[in-house]
Structures are given as structure tokens and as C-alpha cells.
KEFIGU-574152 format. One record per atom (N, C-alpha, C, CB): x, y, z. Coordinates in pm, whole numbers, plus 50000, padded with zeros to 5 digits. Each point is the difference from the previous one (the first is absolute). Glycine has a CB too. Example, Ala and Ser with C-alpha at 12.3 -4.5 7.8 and 13.67 -1.06 7.14 Angstrom:
<atoms>
513194943150780/499115011950000/500905012050000/498114988350125/501545022249803/500825011950006/499235010950073/501184993749785/
</atoms>
This chain:
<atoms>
402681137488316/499094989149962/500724986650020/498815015049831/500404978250237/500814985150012/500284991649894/499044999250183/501964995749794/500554987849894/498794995949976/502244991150077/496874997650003/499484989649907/498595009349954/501104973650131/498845037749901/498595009149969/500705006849830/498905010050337/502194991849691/500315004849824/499834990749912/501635013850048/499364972549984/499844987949939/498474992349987/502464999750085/496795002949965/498604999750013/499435005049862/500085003850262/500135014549784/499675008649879/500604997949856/499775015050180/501594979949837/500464999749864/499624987949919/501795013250081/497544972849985/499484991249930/498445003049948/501724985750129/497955020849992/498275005549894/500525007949904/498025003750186/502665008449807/500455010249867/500324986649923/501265026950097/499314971449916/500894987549901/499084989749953/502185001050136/497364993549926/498644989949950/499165003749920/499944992550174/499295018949865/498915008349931/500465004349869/499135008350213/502434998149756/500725002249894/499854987849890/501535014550158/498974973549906/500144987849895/498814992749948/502004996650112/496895001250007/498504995349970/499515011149879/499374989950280/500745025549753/499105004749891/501255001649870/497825014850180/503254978549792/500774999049897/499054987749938/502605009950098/497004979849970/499634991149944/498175002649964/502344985650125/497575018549959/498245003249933/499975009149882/498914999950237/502145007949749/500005007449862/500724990649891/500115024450121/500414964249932/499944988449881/499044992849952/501624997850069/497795000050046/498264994149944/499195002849975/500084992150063/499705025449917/499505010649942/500484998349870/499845014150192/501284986649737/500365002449845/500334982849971/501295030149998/498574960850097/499714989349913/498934997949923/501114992950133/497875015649874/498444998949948/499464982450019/500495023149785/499854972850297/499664983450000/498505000650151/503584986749915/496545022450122/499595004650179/500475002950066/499164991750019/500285014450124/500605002750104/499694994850084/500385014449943/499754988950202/499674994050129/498165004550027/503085003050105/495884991649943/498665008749940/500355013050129/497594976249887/503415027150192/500155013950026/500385009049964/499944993250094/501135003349813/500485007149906/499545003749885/501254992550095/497834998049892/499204995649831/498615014050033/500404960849954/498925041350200/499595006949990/500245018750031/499174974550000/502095026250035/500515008949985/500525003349838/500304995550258/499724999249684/500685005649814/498554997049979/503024991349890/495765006350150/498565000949952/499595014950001/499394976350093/500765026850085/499895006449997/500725018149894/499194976650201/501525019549820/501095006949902/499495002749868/501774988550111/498165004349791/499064994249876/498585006650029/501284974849969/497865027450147/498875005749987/499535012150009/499974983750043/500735020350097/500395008250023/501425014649984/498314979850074/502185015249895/501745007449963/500725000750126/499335017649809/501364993250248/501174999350066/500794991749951/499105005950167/501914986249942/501154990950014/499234989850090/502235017149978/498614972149961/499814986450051/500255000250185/500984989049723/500265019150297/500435005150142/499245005750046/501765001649972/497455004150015/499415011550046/498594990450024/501415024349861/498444970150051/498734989250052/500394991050098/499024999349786/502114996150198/500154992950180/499885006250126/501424988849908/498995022150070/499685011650110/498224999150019/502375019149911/497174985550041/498615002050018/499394986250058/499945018349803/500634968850126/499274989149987/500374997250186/500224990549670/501405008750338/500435000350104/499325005550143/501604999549823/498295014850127/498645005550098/499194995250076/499965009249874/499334987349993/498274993050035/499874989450071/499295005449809/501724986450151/500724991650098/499564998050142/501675006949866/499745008950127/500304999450168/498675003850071/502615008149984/496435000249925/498875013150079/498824985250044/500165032749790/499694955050138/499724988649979/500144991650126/500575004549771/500864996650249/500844989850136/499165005350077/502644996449982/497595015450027/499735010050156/498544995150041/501425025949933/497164973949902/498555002150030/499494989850066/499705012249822/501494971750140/499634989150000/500204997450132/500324995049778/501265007350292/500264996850116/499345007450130/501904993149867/497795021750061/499385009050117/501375006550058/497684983650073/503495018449858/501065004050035/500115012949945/500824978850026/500305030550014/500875007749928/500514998249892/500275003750157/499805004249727/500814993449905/501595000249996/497995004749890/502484984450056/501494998349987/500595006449950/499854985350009/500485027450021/500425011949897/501414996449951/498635019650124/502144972449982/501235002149933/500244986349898/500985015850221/497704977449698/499614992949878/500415006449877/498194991950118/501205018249992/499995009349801/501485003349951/497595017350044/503484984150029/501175004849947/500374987849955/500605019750132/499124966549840/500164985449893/499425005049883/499684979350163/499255022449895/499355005549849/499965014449920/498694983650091/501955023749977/500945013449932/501264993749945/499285019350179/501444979149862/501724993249996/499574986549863/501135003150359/497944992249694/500204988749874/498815006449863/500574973650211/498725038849803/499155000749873/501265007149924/497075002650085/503535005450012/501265009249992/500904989349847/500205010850359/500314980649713/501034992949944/499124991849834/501534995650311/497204999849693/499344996349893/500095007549859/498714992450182/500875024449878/500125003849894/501535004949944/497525003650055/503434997450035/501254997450006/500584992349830/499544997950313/500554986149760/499784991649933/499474996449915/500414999850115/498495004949873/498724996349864/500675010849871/497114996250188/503125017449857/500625010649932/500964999349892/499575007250191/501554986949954/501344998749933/500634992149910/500025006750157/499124976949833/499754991749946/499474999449894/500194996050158/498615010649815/499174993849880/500475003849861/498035000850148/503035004849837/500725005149883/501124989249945/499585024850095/500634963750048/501234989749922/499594988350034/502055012650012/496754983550100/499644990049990/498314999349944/502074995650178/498244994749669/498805002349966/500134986149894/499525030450049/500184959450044/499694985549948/499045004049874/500114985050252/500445004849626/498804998149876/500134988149977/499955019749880/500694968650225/498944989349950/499954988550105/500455005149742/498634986250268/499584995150079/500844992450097/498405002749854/503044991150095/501205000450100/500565007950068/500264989449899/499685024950058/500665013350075/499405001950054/500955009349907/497064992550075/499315003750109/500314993150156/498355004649800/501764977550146/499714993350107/501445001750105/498134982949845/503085018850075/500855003050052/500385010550120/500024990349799/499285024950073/500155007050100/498505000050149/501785014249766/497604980250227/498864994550075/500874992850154/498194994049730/502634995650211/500834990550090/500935010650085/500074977449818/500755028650130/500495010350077/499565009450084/500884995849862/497675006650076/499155011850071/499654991250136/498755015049764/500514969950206/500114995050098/501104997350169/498704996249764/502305002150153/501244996850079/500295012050095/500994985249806/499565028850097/499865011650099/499125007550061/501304999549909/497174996750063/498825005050093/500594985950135/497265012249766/503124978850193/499584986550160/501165003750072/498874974149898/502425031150024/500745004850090/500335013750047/500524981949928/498615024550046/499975015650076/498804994050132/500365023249731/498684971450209/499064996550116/500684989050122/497935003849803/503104989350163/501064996450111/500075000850073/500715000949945/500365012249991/500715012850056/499465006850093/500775002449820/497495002650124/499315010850098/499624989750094/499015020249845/500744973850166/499054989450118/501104998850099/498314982749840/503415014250125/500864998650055/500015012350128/500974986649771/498825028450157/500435008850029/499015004050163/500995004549705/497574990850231/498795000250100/499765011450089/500344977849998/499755030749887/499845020550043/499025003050005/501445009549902/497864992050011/498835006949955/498544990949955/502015017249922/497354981950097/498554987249994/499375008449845/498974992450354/500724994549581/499565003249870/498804999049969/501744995149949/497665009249998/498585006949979/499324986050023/500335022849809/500074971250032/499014992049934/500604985550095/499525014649705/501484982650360/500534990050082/498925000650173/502995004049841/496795010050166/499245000850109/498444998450004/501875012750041/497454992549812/498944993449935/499754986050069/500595012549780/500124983350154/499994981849973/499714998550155/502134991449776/498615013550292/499854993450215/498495005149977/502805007550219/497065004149799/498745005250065/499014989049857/500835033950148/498734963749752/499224990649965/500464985750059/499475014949799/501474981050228/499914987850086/499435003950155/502134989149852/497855018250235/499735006650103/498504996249954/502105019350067/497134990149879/498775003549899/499104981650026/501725023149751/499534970350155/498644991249967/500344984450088/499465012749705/502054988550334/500364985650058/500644992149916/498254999950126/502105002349743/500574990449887/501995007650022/496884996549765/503524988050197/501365003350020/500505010949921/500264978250055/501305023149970/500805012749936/499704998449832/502225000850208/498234986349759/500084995549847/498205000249952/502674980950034/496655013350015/498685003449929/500035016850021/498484974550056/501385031250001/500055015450045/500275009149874/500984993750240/500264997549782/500915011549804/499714993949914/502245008150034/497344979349968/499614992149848/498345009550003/501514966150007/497885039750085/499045002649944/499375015150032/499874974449993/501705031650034/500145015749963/500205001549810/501485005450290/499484985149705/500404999749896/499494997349831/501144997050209/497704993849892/498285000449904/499905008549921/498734994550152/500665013149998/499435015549966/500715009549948/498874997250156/502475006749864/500685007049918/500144993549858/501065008950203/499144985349782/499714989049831/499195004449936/500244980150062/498505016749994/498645007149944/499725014449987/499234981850091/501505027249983/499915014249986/500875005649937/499085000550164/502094987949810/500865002949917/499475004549823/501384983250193/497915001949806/499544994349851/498955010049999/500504972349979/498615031950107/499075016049951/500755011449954/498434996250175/502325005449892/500855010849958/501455003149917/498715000950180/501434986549666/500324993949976/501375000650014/498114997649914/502144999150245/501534995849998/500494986149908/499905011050253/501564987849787/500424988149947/500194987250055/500715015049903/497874981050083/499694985250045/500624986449906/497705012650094/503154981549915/500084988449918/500624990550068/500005011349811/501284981850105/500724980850017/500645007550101/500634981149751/500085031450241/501305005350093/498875005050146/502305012649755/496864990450293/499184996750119/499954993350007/499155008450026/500264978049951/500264986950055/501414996450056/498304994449845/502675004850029/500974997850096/500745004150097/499774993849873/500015019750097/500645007650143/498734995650155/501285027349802/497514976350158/499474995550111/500264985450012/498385017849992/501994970749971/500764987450059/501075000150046/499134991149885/502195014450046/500955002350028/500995007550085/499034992749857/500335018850146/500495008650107/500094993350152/498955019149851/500284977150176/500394992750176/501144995150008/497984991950051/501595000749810/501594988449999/501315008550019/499014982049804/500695026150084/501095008049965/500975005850142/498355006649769/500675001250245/500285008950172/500704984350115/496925024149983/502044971450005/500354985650118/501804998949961/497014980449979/502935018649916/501674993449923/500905007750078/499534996049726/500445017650246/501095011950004/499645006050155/500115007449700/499264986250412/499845009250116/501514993350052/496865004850059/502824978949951/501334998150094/501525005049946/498634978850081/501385029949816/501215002849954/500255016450033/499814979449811/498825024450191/500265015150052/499895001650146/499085008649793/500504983150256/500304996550163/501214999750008/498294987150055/502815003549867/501235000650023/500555009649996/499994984549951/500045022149957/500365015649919/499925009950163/498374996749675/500555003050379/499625009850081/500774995150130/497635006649879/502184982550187/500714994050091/501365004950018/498624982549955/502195017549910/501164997349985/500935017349982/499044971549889/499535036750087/500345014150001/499875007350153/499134999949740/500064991450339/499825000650136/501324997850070/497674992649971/502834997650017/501114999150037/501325002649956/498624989850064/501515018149833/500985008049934/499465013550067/500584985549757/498345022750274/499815008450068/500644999250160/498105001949823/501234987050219/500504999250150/501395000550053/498204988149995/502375006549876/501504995649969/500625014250031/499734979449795/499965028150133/500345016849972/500325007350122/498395001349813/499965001650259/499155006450061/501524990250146/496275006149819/503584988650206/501054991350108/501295004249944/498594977050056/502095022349865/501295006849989/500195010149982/500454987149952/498335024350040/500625018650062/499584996350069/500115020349896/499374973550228/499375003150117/501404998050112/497144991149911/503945000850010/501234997350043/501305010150013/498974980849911/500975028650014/500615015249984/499405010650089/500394994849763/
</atoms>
């Protein structure tokens, strides 16, 4: 397998790992979630299973969605984002909810801020990595495709609708959705040019390598 195809792979594993560390912070902040997330623990709450296990499905519908809209094939290899990351949710959500468990309105927001920070920098990370195409990221094109409105109206008004199907199914809609849906761009925007470096700089510590056995 070639260098930059592992290093590839190991920033999506790695990304997907740290983003759903942080969505299972904004899960037990009880303040809100992201309204995708908010309607996945809805679903959860209405239905049962795992919160993971609802990204999977949700993930799905998604992709079966992309395919009806574009008149395409579906993106099968979508779904292993959304195996690998429902995978890691309930992971996280699990292992967690026994020591992190804010009771008051500074801890929530706290642990909220963090949840923020490591969901924007796993999402970085994965974008860095640019393996695997993500369900609800590919959504968003094909409704801009769809109607002609830019990328940002697109997800500002995927994000509507998941809101609202959230709040039927009473996920956790509140102050902590808002700010993550403001914040997160920022967030991600902040931390790409640093994991660009990160990756760059492992590129060429690879090449570095890969050129001195090539010398023996």
C-alpha cells in the first residue's frame, strides 16, 4: 500500500475517532447538539437501539437519497463513514457517561466547548484525509445541484429540516445547537491550516524514509 494512501487512511480513522469524542460531549452536555446529531439521540429516545446505530441507518437513507436524486449509483463506499463513525459514537457515548456528567450550568457549557473543539477538529482531520465522501456532506451538493442555492444556504437549510425532525422526535434541540451550528465552520476553518501542516510534514518525513532504504 502506498505511503500517502495509509497516511490518507490513518487521518480519516483518526478524525472520525476525535469528531465522535466530541459529539459524545455535546450529547452529555444536555445544552444540544448539532440538529444531526440532535436527530439521531431523537431518534434513539423514540425508538431504542443506539445513538450509532441510528447514524448508520440515517446515513443510509442518505446515500439511497444521493443515488434517487442524481440518477446515480449509490456511493457505497459512504457507508463505511457511517459504520466507522456510528461505530465510534456509541464507543464514546458508552464509555463516558459514567464520569462525565456536568450538574451545572458552567460544566454543562464547558463540557459543550470541548465537545465543540474536538468534533471541529476530528472534522479537520477527516476533510484533510479526503477518503471516503460523507453522507450528509454529499446531501448538501446534490440539494445545491437540486435547487441552485449556494453550499452555505444548502446546509443552513438541511440543517432546518433536521432541527425540526429533530424537535418531533424529541431530540436535543437547544442554546448548544445554535452555537455549534454558528461555530463549527469557524472552528474547522481555524484548525485546517494546522492539520495541513501536520500532514505535509508527515509527507515528507515519509518521503524522507521511503528515499533512504531506497539507498541500501
Amino acid at each position: 500500500m502506498a505511503v500517502r494512501t495509509r497516511q490518507r487512511m490513518l487521518f480519516y480513522v483518526f478524525g472520525i475517532i476525535i469528531m465522535t469524542f466530541g459529539i459524545a460531549l455535546t450529547i452529555h452536555s444536555k445544552l444540544g447538539t448539532s440538529p444531526f446529531d440532535a436527530l439521531l439521540v431523537g431518534l434513539f429516545r423514540t425508538f431504542g437501539l443506539t445513538i450509532g446505530s441510528w447514524e448508520i441507518v440515517v446515513g443510509f437513507s442518505m446515500l439511497v437519497f444521493n443515488a434517487i436524486a442524481e440518477k446515480k449509483r449509490p456511493e457505497y463506499f459512504a457507508i463505511l463513514t457511517a459504520l466507522i463513525t456510528g461505530f465510534f459514537i456509541d464507543v464514546w457515548v458508552f464509555s463516558t457517561q459514567s464520569w462525565i456528567t456536568p450538574d451545572s450550568i458552567l460544566t454543562q457549557f464547558i463540557c459543550l466547548l470541548f465537545g465543540l473543539l474536538f468534533a471541529g477538529l476530528g472534522i479537520a482531520i477527516n476533510l484533510q484525509a479526503d477518503f471516503a465522501p460523507n453522507p450528509f456532506d454529499r446531501t448538501m451538493l446534490v440539494v445545491r445541484n437540486l435547487t441552485g442555492l449556494n453550499v452555505s444556504i444548502s446546509r443552513a437549510l438541511i440543517s432546518v429540516v433536521l432541527a425540526i425532525v429533530a424537535f418531533l422526535f424529541n431530540g436535543p434541540i437547544g442554546i448548544g445547537t445554535i452555537i455549534i451550528t454558528l461555530c463549527s465552520g469557524i472552528i474547522i476553518h481555524f484548525f485546517m491550516p494546522y492539520v495541513g501542516r501536520i500532514d505535509e510534514a508527515m509527507t515528507r518525513q515519509a518521503n524522507s524514509i521511503k528515499k533512504h532504504k531506497a539507498t541500501f
